[in-house]
C-alpha positions as CSV (number, residue, x, y, z in Angstrom):
1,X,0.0,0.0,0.0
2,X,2.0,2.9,-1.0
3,X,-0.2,5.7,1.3
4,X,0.6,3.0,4.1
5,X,1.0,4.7,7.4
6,X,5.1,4.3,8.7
7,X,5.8,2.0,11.0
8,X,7.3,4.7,13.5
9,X,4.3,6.7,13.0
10,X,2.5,3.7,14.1
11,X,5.0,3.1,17.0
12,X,4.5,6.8,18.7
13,X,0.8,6.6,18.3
14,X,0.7,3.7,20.0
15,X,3.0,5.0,22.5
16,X,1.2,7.6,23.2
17,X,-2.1,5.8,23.7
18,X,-0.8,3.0,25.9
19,X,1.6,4.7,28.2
20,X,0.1,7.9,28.6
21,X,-3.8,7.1,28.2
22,X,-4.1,9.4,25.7
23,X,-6.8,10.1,23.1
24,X,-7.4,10.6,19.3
25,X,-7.3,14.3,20.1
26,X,-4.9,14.9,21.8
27,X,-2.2,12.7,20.0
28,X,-2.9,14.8,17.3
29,X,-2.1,17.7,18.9
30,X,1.4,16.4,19.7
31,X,2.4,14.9,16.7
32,X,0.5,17.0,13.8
33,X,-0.9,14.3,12.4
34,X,-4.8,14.4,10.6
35,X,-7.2,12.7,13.1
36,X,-8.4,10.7,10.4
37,X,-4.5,8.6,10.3
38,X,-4.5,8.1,14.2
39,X,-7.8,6.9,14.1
40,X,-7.4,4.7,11.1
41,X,-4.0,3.6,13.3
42,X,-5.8,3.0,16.7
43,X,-8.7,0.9,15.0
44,X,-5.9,-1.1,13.3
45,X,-3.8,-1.9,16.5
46,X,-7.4,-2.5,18.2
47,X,-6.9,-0.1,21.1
48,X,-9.8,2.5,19.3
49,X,-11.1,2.3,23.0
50,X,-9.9,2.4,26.5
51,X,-12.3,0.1,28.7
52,X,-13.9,1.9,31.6
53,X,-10.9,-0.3,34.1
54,X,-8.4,1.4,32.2
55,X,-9.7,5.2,32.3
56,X,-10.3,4.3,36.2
57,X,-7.2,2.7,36.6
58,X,-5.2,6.1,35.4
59,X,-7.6,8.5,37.1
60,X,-5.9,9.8,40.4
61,X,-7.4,8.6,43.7
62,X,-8.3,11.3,46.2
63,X,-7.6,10.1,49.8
64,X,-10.2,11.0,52.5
């Protein structure tokens, strides 16, 4: 596929998405990318989504 996204292009979106919980929107914003390629990337690699135990999981915890 010769419009194919790179494979390091790939690598920091996913990057992004896993280690900092990032989303679509904001990726773009650090990498000036179109939304339309980190979407296409993050519905490839299957992580379109974080499940509701990983947004809890990196929201901070208030103590009493």
């Amino acid at each position: 596929m010769p419009a194919k996204t790179p494979p390091a292009i790939v690598k920091q979106i996913v990057k992004a998405r896993w280690r900092r919980r990032l989303g679509p929107a904001q990726i773009v914003g650090e990498l000036g990318l179109p939304i339309s390629t980190v979407h296409a990337v993050l519905v490839r690699c299957r992580i379109n989504r974080l499940g509701r135990q990983a947004t809890a999981a990196a929201a901070p915890t208030r103590k009493p």
